[in-house]
GUVEX-817720 format. One line per field, with one value per residue (C-alpha): residue number from 1; x, y, z; residue in one letter. Coordinates in Angstrom, 1 decimal. Layout:
# GUVEX-817720
n <- NUM|...
X <- X|...
Y <- Y|...
Z <- Z|...
res <- A|...
This chain:
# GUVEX-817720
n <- 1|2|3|4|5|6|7|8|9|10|11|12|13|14|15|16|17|18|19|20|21|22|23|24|25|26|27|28|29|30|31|32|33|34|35|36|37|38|39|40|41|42|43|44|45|46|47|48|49|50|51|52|53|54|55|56|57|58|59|60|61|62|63|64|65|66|67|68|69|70|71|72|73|74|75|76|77|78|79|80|81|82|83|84|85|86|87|88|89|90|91|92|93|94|95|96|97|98|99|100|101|102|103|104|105|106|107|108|109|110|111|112|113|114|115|116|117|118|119|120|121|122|123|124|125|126|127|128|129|130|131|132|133|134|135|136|137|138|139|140|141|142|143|144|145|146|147|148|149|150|151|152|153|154|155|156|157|158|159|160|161|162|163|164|165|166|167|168|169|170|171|172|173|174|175|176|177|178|179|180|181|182|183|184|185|186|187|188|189|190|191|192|193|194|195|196|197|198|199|200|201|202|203|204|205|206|207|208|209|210|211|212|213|214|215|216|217|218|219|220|221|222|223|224|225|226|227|228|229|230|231|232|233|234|235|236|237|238|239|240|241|242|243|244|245|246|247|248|249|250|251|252|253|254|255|256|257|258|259|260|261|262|263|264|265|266|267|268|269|270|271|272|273|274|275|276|277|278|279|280|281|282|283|284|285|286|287|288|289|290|291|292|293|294|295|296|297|298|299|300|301|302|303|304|305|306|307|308|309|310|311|312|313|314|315|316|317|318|319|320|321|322|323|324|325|326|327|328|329|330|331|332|333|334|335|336|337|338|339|340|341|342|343|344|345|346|347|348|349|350|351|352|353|354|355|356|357|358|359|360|361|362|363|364|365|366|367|368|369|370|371|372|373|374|375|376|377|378|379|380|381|382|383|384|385|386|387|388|389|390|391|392|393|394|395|396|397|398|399|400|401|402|403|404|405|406|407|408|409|410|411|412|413|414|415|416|417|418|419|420|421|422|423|424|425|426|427|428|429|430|431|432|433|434|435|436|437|438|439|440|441|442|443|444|445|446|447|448|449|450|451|452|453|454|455|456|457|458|459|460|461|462|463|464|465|466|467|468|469|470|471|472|473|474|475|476|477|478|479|480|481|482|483|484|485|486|487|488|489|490|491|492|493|494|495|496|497|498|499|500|501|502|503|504|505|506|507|508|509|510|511|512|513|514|515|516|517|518|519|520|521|522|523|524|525|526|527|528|529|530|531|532|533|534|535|536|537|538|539|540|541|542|543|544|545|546|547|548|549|550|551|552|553|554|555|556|557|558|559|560|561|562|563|564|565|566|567|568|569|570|571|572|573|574|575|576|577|578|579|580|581|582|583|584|585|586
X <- 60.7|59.3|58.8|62.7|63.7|62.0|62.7|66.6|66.4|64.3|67.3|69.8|68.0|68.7|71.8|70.1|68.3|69.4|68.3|71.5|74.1|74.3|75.4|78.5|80.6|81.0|81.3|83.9|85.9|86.5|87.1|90.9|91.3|91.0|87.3|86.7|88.2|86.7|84.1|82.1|81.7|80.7|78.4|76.5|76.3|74.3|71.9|71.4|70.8|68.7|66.5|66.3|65.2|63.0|61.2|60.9|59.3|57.1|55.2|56.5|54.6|55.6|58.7|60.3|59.9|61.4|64.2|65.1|65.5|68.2|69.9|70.1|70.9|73.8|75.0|75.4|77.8|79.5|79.8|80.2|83.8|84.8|84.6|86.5|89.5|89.6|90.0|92.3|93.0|95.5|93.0|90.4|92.9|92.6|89.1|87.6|89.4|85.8|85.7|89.4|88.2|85.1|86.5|90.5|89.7|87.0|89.9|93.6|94.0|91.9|94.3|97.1|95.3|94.7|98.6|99.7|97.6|95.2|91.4|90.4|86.8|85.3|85.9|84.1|80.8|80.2|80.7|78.1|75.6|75.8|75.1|72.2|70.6|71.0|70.0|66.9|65.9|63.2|60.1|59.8|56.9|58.7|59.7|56.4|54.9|57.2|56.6|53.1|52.3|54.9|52.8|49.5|50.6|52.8|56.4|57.6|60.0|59.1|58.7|62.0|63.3|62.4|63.8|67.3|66.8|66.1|69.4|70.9|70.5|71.3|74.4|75.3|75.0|77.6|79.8|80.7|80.9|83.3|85.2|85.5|85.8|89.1|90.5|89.9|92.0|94.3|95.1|95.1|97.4|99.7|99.9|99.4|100.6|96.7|95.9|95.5|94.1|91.1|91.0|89.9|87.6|86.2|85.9|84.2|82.1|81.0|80.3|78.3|76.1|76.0|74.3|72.6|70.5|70.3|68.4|66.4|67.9|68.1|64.2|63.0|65.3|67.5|64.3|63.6|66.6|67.1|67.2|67.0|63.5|63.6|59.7|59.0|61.8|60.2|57.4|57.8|59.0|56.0|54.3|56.1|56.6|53.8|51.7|52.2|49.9|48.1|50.0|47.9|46.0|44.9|42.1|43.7|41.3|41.0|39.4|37.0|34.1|31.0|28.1|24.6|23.0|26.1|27.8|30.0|33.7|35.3|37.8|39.3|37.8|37.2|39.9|40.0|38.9|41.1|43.3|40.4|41.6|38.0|34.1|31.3|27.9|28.7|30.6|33.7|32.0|34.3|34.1|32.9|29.8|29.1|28.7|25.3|25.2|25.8|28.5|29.7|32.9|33.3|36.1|36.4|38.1|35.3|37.3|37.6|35.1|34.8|33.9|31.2|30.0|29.3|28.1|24.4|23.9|25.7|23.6|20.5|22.0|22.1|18.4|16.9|18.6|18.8|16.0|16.9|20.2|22.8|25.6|27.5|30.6|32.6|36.3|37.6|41.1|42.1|44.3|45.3|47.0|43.6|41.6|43.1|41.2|38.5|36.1|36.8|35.6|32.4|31.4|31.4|29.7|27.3|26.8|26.9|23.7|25.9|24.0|25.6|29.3|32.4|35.4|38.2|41.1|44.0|47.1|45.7|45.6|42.3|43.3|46.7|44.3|42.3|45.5|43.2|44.4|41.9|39.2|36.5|36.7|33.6|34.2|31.3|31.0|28.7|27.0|29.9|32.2|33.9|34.8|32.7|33.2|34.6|34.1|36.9|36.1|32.3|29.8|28.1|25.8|22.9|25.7|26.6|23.2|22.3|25.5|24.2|20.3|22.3|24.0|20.9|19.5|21.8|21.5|18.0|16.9|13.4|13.9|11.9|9.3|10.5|14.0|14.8|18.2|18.3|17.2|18.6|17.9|21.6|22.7|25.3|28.9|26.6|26.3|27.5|30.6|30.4|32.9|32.2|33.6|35.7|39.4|41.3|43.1|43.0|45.8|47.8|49.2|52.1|55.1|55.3|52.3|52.5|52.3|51.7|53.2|53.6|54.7|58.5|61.1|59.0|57.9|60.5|59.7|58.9|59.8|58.0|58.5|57.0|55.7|54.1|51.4|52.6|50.7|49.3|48.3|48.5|45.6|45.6|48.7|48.6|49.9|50.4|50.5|51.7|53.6|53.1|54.7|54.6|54.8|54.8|50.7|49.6|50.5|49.4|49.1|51.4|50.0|46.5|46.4|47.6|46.0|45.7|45.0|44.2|43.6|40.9|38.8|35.3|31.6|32.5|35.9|36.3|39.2|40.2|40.6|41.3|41.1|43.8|45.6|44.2|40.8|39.6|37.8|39.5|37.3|37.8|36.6|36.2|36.7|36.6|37.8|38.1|34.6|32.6|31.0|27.6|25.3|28.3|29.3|29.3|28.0|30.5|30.2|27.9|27.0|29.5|32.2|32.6|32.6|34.9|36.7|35.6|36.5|38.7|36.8|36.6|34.6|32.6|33.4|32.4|29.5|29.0|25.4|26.1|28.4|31.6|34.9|38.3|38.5|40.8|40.0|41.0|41.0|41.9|42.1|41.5|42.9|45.8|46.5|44.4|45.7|45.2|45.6|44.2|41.8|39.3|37.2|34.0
Y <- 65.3|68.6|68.1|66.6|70.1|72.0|70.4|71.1|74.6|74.4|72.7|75.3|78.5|77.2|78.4|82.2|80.6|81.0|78.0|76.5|78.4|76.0|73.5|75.7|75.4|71.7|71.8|74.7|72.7|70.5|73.2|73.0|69.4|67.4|68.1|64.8|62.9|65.1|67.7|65.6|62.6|64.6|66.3|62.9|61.9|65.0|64.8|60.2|61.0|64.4|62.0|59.1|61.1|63.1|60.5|58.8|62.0|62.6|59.4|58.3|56.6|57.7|55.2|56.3|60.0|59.2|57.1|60.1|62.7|60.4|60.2|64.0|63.7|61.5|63.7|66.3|64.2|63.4|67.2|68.6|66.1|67.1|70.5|70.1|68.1|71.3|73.1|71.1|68.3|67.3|68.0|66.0|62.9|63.0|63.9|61.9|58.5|56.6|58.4|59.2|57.2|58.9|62.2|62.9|61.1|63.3|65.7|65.4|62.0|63.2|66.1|62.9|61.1|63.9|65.4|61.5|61.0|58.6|59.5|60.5|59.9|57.7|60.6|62.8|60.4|59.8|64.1|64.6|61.6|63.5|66.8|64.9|64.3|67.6|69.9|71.1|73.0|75.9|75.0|77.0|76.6|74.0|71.5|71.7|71.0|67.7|67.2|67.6|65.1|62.7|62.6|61.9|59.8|57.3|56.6|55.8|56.0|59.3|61.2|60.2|61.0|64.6|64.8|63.6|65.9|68.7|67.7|67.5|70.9|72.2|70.2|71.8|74.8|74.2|72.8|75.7|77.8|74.7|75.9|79.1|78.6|76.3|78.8|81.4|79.1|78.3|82.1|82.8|79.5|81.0|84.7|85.1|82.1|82.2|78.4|77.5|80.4|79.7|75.9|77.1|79.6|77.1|75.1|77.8|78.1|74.5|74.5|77.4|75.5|72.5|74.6|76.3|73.2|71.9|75.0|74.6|78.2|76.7|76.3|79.3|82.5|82.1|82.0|85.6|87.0|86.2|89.2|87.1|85.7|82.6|81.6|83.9|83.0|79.5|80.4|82.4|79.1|77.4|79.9|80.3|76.8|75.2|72.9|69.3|67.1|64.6|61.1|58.4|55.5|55.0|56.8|60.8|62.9|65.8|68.7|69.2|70.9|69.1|70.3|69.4|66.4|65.7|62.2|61.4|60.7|57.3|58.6|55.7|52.6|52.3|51.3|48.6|49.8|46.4|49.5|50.5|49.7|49.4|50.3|52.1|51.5|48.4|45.5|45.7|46.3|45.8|46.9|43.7|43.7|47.1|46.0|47.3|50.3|53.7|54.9|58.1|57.4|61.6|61.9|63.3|64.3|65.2|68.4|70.1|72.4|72.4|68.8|69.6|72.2|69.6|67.1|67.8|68.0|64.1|62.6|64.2|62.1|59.4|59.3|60.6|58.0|55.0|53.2|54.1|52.5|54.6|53.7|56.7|55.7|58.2|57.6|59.0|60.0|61.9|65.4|65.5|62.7|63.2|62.0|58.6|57.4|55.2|56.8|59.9|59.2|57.0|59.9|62.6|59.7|59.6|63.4|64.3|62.1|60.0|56.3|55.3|53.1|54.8|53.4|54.4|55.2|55.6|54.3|56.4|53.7|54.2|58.1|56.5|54.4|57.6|59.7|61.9|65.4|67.2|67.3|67.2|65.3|63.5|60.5|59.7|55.8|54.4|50.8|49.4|50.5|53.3|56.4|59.1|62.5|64.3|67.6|69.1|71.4|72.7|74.1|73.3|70.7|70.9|70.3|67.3|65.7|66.1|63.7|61.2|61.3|60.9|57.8|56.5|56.7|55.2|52.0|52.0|52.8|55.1|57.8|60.2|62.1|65.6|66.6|70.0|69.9|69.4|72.4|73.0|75.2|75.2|76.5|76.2|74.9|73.7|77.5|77.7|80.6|84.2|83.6|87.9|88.6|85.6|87.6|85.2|81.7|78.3|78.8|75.9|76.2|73.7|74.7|72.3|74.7|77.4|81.1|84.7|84.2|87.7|86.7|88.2|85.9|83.4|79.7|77.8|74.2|71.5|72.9|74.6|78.5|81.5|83.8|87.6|89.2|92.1|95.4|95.8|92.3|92.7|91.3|87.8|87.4|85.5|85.3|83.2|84.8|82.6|79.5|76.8|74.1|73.8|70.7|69.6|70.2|71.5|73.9|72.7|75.3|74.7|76.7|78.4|82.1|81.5|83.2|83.1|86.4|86.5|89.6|88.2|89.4|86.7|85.9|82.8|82.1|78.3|77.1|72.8|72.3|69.6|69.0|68.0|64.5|63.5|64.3|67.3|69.9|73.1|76.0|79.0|82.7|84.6|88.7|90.0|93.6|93.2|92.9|89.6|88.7|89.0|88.9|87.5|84.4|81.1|77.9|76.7|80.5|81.9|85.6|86.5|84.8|81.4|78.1|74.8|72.7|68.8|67.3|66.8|68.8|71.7|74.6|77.6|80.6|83.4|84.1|88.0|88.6|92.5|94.3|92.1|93.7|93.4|92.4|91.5|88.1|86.8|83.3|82.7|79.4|79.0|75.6|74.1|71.5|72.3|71.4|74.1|73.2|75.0|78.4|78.2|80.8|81.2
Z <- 84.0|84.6|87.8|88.5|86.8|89.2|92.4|91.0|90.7|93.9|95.8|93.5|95.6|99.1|99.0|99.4|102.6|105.7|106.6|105.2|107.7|110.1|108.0|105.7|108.3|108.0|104.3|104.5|106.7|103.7|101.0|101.3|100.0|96.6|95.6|94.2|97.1|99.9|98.7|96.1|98.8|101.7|99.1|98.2|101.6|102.2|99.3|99.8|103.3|103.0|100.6|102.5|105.9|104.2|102.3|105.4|107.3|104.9|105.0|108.9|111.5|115.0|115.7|112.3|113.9|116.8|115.5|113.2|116.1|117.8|114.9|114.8|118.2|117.5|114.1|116.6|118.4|116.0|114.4|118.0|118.1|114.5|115.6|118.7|116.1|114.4|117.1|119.5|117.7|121.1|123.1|121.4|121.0|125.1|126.1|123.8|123.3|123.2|120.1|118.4|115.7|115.0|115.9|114.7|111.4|111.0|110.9|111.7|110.3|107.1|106.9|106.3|104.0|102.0|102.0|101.9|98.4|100.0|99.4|102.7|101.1|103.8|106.5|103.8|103.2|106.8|107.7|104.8|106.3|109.2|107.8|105.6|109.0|110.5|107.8|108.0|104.8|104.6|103.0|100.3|97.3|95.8|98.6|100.5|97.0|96.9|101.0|100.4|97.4|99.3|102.2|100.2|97.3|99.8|99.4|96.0|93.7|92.0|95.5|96.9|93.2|93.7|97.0|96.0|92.6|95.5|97.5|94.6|93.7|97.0|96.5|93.3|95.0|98.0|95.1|94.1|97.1|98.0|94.9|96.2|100.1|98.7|96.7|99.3|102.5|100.2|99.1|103.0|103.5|101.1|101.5|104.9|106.9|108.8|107.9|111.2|112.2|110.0|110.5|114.4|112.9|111.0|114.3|116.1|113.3|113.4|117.3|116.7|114.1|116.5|119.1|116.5|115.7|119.2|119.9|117.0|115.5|112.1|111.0|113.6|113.9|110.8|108.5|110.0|109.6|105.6|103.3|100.2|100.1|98.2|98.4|95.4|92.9|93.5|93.0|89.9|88.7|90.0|87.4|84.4|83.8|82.3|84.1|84.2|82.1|83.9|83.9|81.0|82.5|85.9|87.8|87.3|86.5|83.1|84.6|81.2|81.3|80.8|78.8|80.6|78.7|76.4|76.2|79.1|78.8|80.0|83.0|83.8|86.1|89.5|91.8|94.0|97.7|99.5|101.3|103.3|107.2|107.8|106.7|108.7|108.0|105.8|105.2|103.2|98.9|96.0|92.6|91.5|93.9|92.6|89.1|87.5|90.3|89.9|92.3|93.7|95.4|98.1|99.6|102.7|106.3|109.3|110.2|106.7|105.9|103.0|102.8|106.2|103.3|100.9|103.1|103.0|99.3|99.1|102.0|100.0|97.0|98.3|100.0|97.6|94.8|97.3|96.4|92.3|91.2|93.1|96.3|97.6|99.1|101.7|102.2|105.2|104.3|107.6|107.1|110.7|112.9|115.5|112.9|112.2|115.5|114.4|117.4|116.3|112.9|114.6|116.5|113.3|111.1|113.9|114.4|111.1|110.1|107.4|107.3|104.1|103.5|104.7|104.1|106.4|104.1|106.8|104.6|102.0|99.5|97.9|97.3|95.9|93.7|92.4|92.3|94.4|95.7|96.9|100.2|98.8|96.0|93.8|91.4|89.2|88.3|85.5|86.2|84.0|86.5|84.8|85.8|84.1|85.9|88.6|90.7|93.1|96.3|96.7|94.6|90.9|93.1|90.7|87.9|90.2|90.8|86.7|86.2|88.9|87.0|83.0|84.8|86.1|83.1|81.4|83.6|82.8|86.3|87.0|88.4|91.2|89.2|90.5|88.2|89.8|92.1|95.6|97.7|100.8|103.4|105.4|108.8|111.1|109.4|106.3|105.3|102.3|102.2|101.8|98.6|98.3|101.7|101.9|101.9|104.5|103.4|105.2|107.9|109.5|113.1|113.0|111.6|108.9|106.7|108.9|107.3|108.0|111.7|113.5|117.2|117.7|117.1|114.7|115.7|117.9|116.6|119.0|122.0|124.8|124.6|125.2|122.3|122.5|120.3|118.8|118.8|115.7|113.1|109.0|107.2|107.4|109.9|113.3|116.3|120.0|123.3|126.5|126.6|123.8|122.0|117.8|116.6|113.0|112.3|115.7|118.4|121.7|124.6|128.1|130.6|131.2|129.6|126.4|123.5|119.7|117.6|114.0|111.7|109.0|106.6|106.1|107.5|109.3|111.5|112.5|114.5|114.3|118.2|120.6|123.8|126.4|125.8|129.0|127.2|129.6|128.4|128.0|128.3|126.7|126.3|122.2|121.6|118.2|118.5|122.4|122.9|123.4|120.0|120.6|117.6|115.5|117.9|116.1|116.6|119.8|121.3|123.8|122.6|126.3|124.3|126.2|125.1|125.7|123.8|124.4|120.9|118.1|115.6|113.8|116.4|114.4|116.4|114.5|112.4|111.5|110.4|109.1|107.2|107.0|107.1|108.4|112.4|115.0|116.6|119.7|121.9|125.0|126.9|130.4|131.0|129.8|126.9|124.3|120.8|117.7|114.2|111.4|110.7|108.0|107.0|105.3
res <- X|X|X|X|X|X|X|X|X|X|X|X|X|X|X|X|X|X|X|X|X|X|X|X|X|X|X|X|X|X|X|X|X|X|X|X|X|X|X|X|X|X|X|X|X|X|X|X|X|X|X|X|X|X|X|X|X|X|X|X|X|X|X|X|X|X|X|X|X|X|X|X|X|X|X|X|X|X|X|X|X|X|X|X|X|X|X|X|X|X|X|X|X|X|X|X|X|X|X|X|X|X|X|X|X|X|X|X|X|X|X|X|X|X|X|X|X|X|X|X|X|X|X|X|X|X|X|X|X|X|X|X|X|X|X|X|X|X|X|X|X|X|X|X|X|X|X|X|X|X|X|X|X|X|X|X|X|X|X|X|X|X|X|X|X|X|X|X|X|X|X|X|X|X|X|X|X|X|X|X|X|X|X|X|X|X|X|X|X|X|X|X|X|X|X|X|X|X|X|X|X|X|X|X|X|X|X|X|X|X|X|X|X|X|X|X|X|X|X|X|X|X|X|X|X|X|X|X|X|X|X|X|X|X|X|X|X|X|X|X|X|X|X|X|X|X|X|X|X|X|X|X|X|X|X|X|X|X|X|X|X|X|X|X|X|X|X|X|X|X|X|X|X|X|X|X|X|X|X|X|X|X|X|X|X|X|X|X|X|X|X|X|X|X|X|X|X|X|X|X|X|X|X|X|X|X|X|X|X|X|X|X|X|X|X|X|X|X|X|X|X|X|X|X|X|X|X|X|X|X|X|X|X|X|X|X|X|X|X|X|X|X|X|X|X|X|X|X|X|X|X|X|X|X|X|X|X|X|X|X|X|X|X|X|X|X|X|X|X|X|X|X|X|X|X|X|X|X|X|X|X|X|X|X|X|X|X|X|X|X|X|X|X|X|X|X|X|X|X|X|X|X|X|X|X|X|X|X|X|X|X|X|X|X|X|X|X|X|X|X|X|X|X|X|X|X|X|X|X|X|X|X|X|X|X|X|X|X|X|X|X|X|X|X|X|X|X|X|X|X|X|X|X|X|X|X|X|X|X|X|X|X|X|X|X|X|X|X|X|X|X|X|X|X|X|X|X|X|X|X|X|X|X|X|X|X|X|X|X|X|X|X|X|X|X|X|X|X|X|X|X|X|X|X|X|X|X|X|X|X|X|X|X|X|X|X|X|X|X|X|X|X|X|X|X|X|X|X|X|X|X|X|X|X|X|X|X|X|X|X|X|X|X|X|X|X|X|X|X|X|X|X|X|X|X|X|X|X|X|X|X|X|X|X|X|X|X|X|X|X|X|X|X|X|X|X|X|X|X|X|X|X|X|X|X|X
């Protein structure tokens, strides 16, 4: 319920976004009529559709992506002749016979059902589909939260729930300035004998939106120009309200402390791992066939970090435990489209050294089965098949490895004679972070999670365009130079030349690359305060700066071995196609 509330008053605030100005023109157009015959229906229209679309988007496959931009496509049509009607509805009638019934009831022969007492509410639904498809809200706080958790926890019920409570809200919202707008035309109407004069206003207005979204305008430009920032009202919501308690039964995790060598509590019981799309290193295991073993279930993706951080101490585990009672299972759940490919995946397992079971969790269904949320992410499971404890993220490995020893005891397995926790000498990604220096965030490239973006004129999404680095970079903001094309979680580079800049504050700077679709390498040349990096190039870097991109993976490019403080850092790329997703620091 709590969360239905706030994805409400989330959908309430988007009427302070500019994100919703392309779309008040068509809802204006219908503020001069019976509200429950015209505004309400166009209104439900928007939100059914908003949910449905965004539901689907959230969890698509690539044919339901494509199918929805040609129904945008189409909405645009359809809003394009609806503006025309208002304007010349004449001239409308004779250009566009294909479509006099899609276009003058979508205005003059509204107008008559409306003045003639007959509903008109049909016209109404079908403008506010159409506006479903084409709005495109911002993402603030509390949307991505709901975009987010939709695209990890599958489609359900509850997910497309919030997203209608979301529209809903919105809708509430362009009730009343429907309320208004009506009163408004009707005082004009009335007083100054202009009703016309605004109806083709109107019109303007709405062919202005039309290209306004064909350009893309309504998710790049308008969010720059807003004076009313929404993102922290939400998230002063996001704060105040108290956090949600975790749902009874199931797999979900308490995050409770636990004291070394006291009793462990009963978390739940293993899930089934049937929604694996496929195993590494093993045949398909159940939680039948793992009765009387002690299992720890990590999950995973081969590009995040965090999870490389980890990685060491749980392939120490589970050598050093092999031959004692325990199976550590790794389920791939991938974070970026690149790292659904199954080679992909063989290769890291490969390169990474990992020889025990991986389950390749693409549908996400055994995260859906631990209510999982995080990368990485470490289930503790007794002999008996229960869940007994859990760790999110890195760190508290020796905490870890006493949990794995009280289970093995418990089992009545021996044990190696030598108790103290793994000690690992790391290098390379493996390094554990600088969490003293560490002052820059995880920052995505594609515009869906994209943040603290400095090039002039914001992100133009999915379309090739040309962006500029500006002369001087906040803390923590970033920037393109050249020709490139954002996509949804990736911006992929057009022509040779093209640069990225990023203004951080850490010890280690790592950049999740890939190379051309066409798989050619793409070389490419590192500065960090306009000079080559020298003593502080990483892993994938010459000391001279250069390097090449030649897989999907996440590429270690700087590593400062001094005094750590703010810096400018710079990559070029000398060839064209490369694809750039997401900064992690460390």
């Amino acid at each position: 319920m709590l969360l239905l509330v706030l994805a409400y008053l989330g959908g309430v605030l988007t009427v302070l976004s500019p994100c919703i100005l392309p779309v008040l023109p068509f809802v204006f157009a219908r503020s001069d009529r019976p509200f429950l015959r015209s505004g309400l229906p166009l209104l439900i229209g928007m939100a059914l559709m908003f949910a449905v679309v965004a539901s689907l988007a959230a969890v698509s496959s690539q044919w339901v992506a494509q199918a929805n931009q040609i129904g945008r496509w189409i909405a645009l049509v359809v809003m394009a002749v609806f503006a025309l009607a208002l304007l010349w509805p004449a001239l409308a009638d004779r250009l566009l016979s294909p479509f006099q019934r899609l276009g003058a009831r979508l205005s003059a022969s509204a107008d008559a059902a409306s003045d003639a007492g007959r509903g008109g509410v049909g016209t109404s639904l079908l403008i506010g589909i159409a506006t479903g498809l084409l709005w495109a809200p911002c993402a603030g706080p509390i949307l991505g939260l709901i975009l987010t958790g939709a695209a990890l926890q599958g489609a359900s019920v509850g997910t497309s729930g919030l997203l209608l409570a979301y529209a809903l809200g919105a809708a509430t919202s362009l009730a009343l300035a429907i309320w208004i707008g009506g009163r408004v035309f009707a005082a004009l109407k009335r007083r100054l004998g202009v009703g016309e004069w605004v109806r083709r206003g109107l019109g303007i207005a709405a062919l202005l939106a039309v290209v306004a979204i064909a350009m893309g305008w309504d998710t790049g430009v308008l969010t720059r120009l807003s004076t009313v920032s929404t993102a922290k009202l939400e998230q002063g919501l996001l704060d105040v309200l108290p956090a949600q308690e975790p749902p009874a039964g199931g797999a979900m995790m308490r995050a409770a402390a636990i004291t070394p060598g006291a009793p462990l509590p009963v978390e739940g019981t293993l899930p089934s791992l049937a929604g694996a799309t496929g195993w590494l290193n093993s045949p398909p295991l159940d939680a039948q066939a793992l009765r009387g073993k002690v299992v720890l279930v990590d999950f995973w993706t081969y590009s995040c970090i965090n999870c490389l951080r980890a990685m060491p101490y749980v392939r120490e585990w589970a050598e050093r435990y092999r031959d004692h009672g325990l199976v550590v299972i790794g389920v791939h759940a991938p974070e970026f489209a690149f790292e659904r490919n199954l080679a992909n995946v063989q290769r890291a397992v490969k390169d990474l050294k990992v020889t025990y079971p991986v389950a390749i969790d693409n549908d996400f269904a055994i995260w859906r089965g631990f209510n999982n949320k995080y990368w990485p992410a470490h289930y503790f499971i007794d002999a008996q098949g229960r869940i007994r404890a859990h760790h999110f993220g890195e760190g508290n490995y020796a905490q870890s490895e006493q949990i794995l020893r009280q289970l093995l005891r418990e089992a009545g397995n021996t044990l190696p004679g030598d108790d103290a926790p793994v000690a690992m000498a790391l290098d390379g990604v493996a390094r554990q972070a600088d969490m003293d220096n560490l002052k820059s965030p995880e920052t995505y490239l594609g515009h869906a999670r994209a943040e603290n973006f400095a090039s002039p004129g914001g992100q133009r999404h999915d379309q090739p365009a040309d962006y500029t680095v500006p002369t001087t970079l906040q803390h923590n903001q970033w920037a393109l130079a050249g020709r490139w094309t954002v996509g949804n979680e990736d911006a992929r580079m057009e022509a040779p030349g093209g640069r990225i800049a990023f203004r951080f504050h850490a010890r280690d700077l790592h950049l999740v690359l890939a190379p051309s679709e066409d798989g050619r390498p793409v070389r490419f040349r590192v500065r960090i305060d306009g000079q080559p990096p020298g003593a502080a190039a990483g892993g994938d870097v010459s000391a001279d700066g250069e390097g090449r991109v030649d897989e999907n993976r996440l590429y270690q490019l700087i590593r400062q071995s001094g005094a750590v403080q703010e810096r400018t850092f710079e990559i070029e790329f000398l060839d064209p196609g490369v694809h750039a997703y997401a900064f992690t620091f460390g």
